[in-house]
C-alpha positions as CSV (number, residue, x, y, z in Angstrom):
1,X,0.0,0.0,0.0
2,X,1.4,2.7,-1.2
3,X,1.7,6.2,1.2
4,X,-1.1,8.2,-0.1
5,X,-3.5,5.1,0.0
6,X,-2.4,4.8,3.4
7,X,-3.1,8.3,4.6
8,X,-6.8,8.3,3.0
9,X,-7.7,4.4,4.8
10,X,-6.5,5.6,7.7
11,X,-7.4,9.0,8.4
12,X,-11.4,8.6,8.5
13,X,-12.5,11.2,6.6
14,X,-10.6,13.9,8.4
15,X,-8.4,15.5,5.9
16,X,-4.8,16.8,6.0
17,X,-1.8,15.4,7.8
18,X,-0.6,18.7,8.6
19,X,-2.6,20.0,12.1
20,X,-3.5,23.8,12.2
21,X,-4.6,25.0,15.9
22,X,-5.5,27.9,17.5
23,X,-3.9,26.9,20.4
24,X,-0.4,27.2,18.7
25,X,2.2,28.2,20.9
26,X,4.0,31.7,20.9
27,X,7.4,31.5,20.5
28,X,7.9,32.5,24.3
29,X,4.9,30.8,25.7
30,X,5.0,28.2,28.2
31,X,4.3,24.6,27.0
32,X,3.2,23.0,30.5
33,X,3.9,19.5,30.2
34,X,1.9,16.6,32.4
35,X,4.2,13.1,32.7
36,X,1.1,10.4,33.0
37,X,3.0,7.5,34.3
38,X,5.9,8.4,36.2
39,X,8.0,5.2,36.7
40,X,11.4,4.4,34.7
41,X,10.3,5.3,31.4
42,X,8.1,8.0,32.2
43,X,11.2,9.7,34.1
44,X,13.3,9.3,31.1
45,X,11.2,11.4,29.0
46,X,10.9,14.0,31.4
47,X,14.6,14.1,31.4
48,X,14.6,14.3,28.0
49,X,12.1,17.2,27.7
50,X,14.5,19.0,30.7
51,X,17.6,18.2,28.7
52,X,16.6,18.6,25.3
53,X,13.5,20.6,25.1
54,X,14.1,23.1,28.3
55,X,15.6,26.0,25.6
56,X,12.1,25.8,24.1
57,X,10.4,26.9,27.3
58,X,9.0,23.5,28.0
59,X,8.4,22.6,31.2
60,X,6.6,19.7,33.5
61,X,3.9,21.6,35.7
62,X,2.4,18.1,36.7
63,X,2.6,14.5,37.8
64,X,0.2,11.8,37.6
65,X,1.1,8.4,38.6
66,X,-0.6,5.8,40.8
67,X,2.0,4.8,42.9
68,X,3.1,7.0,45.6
69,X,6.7,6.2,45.4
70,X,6.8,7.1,41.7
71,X,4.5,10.2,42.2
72,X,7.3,11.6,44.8
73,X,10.2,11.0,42.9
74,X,9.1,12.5,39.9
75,X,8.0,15.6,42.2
76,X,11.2,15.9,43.4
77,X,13.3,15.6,40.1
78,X,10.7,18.3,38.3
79,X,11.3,20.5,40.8
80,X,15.3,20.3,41.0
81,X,15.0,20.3,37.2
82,X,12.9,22.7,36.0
83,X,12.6,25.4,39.1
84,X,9.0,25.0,40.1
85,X,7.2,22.2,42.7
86,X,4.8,20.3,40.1
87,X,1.1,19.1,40.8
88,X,0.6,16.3,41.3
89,X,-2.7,13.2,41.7
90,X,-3.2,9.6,41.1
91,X,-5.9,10.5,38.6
92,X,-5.0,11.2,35.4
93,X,-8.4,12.9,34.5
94,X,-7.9,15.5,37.5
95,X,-4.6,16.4,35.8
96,X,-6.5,16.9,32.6
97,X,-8.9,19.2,33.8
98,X,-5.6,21.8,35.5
99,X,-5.2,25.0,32.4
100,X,-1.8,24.9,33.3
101,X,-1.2,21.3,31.4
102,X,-0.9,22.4,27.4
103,X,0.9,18.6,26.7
104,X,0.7,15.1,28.3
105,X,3.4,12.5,28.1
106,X,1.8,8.8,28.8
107,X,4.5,6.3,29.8
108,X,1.6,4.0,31.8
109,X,1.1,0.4,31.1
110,X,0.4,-0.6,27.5
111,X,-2.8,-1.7,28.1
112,X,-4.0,2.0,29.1
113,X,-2.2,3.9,26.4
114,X,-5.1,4.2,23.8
115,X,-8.0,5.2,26.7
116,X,-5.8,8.0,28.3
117,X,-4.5,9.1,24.6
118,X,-8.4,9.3,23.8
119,X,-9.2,11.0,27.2
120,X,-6.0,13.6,26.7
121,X,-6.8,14.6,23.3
122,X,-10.4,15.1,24.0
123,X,-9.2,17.6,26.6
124,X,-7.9,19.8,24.1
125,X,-4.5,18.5,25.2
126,X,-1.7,17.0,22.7
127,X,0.3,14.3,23.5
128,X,3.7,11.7,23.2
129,X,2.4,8.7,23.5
130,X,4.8,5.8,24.5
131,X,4.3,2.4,22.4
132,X,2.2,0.5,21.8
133,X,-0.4,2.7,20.8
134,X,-3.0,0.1,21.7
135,X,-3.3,-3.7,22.8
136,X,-6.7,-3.8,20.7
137,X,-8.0,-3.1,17.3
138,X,-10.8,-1.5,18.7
139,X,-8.9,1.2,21.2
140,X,-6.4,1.8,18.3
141,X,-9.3,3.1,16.0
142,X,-10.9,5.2,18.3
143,X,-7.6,6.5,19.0
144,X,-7.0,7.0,15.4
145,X,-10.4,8.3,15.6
146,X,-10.0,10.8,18.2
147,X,-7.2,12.1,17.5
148,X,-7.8,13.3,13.9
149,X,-11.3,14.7,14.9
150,X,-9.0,17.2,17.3
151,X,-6.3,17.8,15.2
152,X,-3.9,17.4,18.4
153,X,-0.2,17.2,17.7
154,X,0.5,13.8,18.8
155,X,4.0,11.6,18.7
156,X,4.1,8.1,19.3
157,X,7.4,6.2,21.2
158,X,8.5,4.6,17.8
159,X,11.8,7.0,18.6
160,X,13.4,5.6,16.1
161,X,12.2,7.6,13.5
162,X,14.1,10.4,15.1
163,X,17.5,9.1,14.5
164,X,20.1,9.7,12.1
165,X,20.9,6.4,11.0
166,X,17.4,5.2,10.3
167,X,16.9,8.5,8.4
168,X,19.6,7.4,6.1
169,X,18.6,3.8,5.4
170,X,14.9,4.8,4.9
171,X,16.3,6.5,1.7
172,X,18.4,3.7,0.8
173,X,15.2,1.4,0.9
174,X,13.2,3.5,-1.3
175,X,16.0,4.1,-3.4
176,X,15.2,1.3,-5.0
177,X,18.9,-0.1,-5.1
178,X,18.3,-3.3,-3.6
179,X,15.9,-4.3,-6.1
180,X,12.7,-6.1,-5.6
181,X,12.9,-6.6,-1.7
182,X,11.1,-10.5,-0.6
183,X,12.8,-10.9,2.7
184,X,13.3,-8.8,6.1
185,X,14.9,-10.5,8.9
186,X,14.7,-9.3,12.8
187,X,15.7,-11.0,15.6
188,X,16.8,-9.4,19.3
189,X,17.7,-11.8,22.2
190,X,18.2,-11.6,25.9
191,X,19.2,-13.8,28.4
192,X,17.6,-13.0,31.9
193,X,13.8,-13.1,32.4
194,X,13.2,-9.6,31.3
195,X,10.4,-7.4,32.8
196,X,10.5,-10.1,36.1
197,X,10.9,-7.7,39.1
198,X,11.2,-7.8,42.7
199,X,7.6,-6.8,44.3
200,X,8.2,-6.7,48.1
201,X,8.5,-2.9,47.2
202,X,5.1,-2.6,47.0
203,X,2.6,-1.8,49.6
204,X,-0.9,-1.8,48.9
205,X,-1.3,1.3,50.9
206,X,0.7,3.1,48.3
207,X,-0.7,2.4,45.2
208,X,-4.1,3.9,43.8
209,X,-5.3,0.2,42.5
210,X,-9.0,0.9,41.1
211,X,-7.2,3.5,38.9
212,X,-4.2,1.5,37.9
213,X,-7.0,-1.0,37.0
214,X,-8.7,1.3,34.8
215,X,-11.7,0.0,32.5
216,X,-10.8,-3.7,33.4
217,X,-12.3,-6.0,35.8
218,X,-11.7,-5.4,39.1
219,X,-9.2,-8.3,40.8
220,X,-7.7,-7.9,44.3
221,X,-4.7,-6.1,44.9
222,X,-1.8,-8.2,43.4
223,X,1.6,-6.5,43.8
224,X,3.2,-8.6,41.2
225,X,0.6,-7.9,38.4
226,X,1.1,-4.2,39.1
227,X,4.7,-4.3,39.1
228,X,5.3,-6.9,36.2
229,X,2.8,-6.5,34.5
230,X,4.2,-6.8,30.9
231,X,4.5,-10.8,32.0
232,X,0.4,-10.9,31.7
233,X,-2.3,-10.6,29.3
234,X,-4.7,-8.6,30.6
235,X,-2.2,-5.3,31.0
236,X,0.1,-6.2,27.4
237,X,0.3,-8.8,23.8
238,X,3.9,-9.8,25.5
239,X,6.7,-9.2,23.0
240,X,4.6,-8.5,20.1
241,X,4.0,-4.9,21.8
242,X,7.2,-4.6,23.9
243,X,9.4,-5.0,21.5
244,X,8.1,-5.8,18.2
245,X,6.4,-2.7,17.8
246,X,9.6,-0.5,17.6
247,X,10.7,-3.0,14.6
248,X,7.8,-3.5,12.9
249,X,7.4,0.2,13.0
250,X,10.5,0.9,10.8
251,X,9.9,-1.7,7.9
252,X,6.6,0.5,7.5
253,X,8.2,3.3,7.6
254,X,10.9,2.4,5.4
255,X,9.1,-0.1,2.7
256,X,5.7,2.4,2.3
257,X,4.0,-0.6,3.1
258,X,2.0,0.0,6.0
259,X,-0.2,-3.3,7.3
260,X,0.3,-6.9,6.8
261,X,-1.8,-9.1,5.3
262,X,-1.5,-12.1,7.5
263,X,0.7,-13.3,10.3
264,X,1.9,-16.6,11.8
265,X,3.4,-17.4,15.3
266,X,4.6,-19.7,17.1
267,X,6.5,-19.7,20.6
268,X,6.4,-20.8,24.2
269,X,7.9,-20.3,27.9
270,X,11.3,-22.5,27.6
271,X,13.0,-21.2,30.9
272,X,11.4,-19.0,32.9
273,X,8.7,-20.7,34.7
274,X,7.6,-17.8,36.8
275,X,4.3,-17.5,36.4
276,X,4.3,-15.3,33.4
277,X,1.7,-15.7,30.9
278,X,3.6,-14.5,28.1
279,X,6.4,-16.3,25.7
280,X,9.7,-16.0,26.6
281,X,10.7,-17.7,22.9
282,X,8.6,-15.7,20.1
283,X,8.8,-16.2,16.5
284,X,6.2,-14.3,13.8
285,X,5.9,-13.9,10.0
286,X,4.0,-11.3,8.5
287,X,3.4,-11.1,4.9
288,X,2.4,-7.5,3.2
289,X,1.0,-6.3,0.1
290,X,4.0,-6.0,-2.0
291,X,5.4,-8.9,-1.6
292,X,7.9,-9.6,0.9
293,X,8.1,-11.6,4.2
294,X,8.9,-9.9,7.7
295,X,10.7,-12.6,10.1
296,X,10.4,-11.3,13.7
297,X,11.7,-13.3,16.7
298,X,12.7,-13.0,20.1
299,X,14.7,-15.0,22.9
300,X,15.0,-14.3,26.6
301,X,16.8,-17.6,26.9
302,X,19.9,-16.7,24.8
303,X,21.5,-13.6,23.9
304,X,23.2,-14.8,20.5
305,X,21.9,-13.8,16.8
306,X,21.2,-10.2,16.8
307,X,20.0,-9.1,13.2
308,X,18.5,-6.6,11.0
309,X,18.8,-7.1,7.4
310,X,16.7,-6.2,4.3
311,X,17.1,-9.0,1.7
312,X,16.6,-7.5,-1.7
313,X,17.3,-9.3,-5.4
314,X,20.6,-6.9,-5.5
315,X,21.9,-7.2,-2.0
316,X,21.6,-6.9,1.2
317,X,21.1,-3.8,3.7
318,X,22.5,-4.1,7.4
319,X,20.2,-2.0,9.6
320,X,22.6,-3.5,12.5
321,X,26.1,-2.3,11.1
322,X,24.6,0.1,8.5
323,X,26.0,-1.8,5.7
324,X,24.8,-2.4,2.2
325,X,26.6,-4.8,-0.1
326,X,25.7,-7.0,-2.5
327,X,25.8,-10.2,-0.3
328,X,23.1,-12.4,-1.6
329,X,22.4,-10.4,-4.8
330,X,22.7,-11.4,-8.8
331,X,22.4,-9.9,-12.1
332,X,23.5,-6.9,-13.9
333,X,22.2,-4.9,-10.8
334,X,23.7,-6.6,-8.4
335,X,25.3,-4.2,-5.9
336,X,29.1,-4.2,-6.4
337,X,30.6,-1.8,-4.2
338,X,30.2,-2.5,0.2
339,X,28.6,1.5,1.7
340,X,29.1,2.0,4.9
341,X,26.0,4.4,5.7
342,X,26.5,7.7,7.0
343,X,24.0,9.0,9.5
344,X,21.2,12.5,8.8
345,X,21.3,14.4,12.0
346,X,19.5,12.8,14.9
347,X,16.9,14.8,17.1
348,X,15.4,14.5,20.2
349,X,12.1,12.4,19.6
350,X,10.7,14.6,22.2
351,X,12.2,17.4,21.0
352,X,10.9,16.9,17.8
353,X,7.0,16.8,19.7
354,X,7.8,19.7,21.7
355,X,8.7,21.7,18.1
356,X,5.8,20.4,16.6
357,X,3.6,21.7,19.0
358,X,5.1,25.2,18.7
359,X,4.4,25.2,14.7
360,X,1.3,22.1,14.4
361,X,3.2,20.4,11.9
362,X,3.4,16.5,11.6
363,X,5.6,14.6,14.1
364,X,8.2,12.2,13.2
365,X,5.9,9.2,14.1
366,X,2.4,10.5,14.0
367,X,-0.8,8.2,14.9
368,X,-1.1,7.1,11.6
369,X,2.5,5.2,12.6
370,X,0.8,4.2,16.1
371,X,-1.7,2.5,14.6
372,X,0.0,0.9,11.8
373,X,2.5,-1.1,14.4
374,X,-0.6,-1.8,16.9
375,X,-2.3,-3.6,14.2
376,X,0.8,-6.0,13.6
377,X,1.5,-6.2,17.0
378,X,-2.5,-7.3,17.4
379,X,-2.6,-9.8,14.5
380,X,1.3,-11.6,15.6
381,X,-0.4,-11.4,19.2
382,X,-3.6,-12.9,18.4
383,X,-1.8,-15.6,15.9
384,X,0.1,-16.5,18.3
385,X,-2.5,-17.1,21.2
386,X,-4.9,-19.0,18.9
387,X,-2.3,-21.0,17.2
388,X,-4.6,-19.9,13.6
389,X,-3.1,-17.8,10.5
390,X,-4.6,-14.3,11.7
391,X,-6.0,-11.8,8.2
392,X,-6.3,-7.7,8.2
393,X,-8.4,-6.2,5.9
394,X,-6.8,-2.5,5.3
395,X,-10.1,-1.6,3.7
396,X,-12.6,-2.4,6.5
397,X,-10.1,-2.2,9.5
398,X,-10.8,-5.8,10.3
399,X,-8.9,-8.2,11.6
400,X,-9.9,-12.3,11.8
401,X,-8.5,-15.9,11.5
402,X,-8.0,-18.5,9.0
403,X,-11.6,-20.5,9.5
């Protein structure tokens, strides 16, 4: 599917890519920022904004999170970092009602990524939204949905589309130099039982659980769930969203081709026999539109085999080393001379949001992105739960398995 049949499937009827607003931002404004999920990764990006984003007058005027101990230390750090003592709640909605939020960052569980996008965008407030856009087909279109009707400037985590490297291999692929491209090969491998952590930490008394619960059905307090929750299915697809989605997310970008057809998957727990309910050995194959094969897989059980390549009919490009050569290539076309790429200047991928917001112009990995990888994270996910052949139909925004 090529990029301007993409654009009109996906955008529902609500016109251009480019986002005019009256609330653009002076060039001396403040942008109050709002961190929604203020553990690891949601401290990172507020470094990120304080590191790279500070010069534009951004700052983080609020904190939302629903455990105490992450509510306090992001307090703290906002206020050594960026001169004021933030707001701060366990409920995400009472942040989105305070004037002084312009932004929202959302680094909560995957599962609750879509809802508070929806919610935050609503609110007249735009948005980075950390990957996966959404565990469901159904939240990523009314994500979709939502955020077009508003015409918020929203980023989604995919960072990778902000670095220099991937700039210059994106050009490469649609070059056209490696010829007819069949084959893409990705494979990233751990060995410790990632996203297992210890849970003594937590003490019921601290944590805001209704909320952290959300829209799903109520359970009692379970300090490992909230913790580790990446380990079970009701809060995230497993490594289909975790990781997948950052991968997955570059072949669309670079191949123009935006949804698979189909996926396969197979995989298992091997080794760690925690009490996860997700695979700790994944394996997927997606097939798309114009003809070539994605291979994903994943290992926490052994570090070894690290790849990226792009297998084309004239070569072969190295998204690991940065390398294109003719290895694996024939004919008069074949690829004779070994490139070493050179990287385009990298930016801040929340710089990028913060300079998008100031002029309403596109993002580096807009919601069109978000919910290109969430429907190939949804379709390995389900494949691989059902043990079927899983089918998306780009034209209805269906998904469904082989019968």
């Amino acid at each position: 599917m090529r990029r301007r049949q993409f654009l009109k499937r996906v955008a529902l009827g609500i016109g251009s890519f480019i986002f005019l607003s009256e609330s653009s931002k002076g060039a001396n404004e403040r942008i109050g920022i709002g961190i929604i999920g203020a553990g690891g990764r949601g401290q990172d990006l507020m470094r990120e904004v304080y590191v790279n984003a500070k010069d534009m007058n951004a700052k983080v005027v609020a904190i939302c999170d629903v455990w105490r101990l992450n509510r306090e230390s992001a307090v703290a750090k906002a206020k050594e970092w960026f001169g004021i003592e933030p707001r701060s709640t366990s409920d995400y909605q009472e942040l989105l009602s305070w004037d002084e939020v312009d932004a929202v960052i959302i680094a909560t569980p995957d599962f609750s990524h879509a809802r508070i996008l929806v919610d935050s965008v609503r609110a007249g407030k735009d948005a980075y939204c950390e990957k996966p856009l959404a565990n469901t087909l159904q939240e990523a279109k009314e994500a979709l949905k939502a955020v077009n009707e508003t015409k918020r400037i929203v980023q989604v985590g995919t960072q990778r589309r902000s670095d220099g490297y991937h700039k210059s291999a994106v050009e490469v692929v649609r070059s056209g130099v490696l010829g007819k491209i069949s084959r893409i090969v990705i494979s990233f491998n751990f060995n410790h039982p990632r996203w297992r952590r210890d849970a003594k930490v937590v003490r019921e008394e601290d944590v805001d659980w209704k909320r952290f619960l959300m829209h799903l059905p109520y359970r009692p307090f379970d300090p490992v769930r909230f913790l580790c929750w990446q380990l079970y299915r009701e809060f995230s697809t497993g490594i289909p969203g975790l990781w997948m989605s950052h991968f997955i997310d570059v072949v669309h970008w670079f191949t123009d081709d935006h949804f698979p057809k189909s996926a396969v998957s197979h995989g298992g727990i091997y080794v760690w026999n925690d009490g996860r309910e997700h695979a700790d050995t994944f394996h997927s194959l997606l097939d798309y539109p114009s003809g070539f094969l994605v291979s994903f897989s994943m290992s926490l059980c052994n570090s070894a085999g690290n790849t990226f390549t792009i297998h084309g009919t004239n070569g072969t490009l190295d998204c690991m080393r940065w390398r294109l050569s003719g290895e694996g290539g024939a004919g008069a076309k074949k690829i004779q001379e070994e490139i070493q790429l050179k990287p385009k200047e990298s930016i801040s991928h929340v710089r990028n949001w913060v300079e998008c917001i100031r002029n309403r112009t596109t993002p580096n990995a807009p919601i069109e992105a978000g919910y290109a990888h969430s429907v190939a994270c949804i379709l390995a996910a389900q494949a691989y739960w059902t043990g079927k052949r899983w089918y998306y139909d780009a034209q209805k925004q269906e998904m469904y398995p082989q019968d």
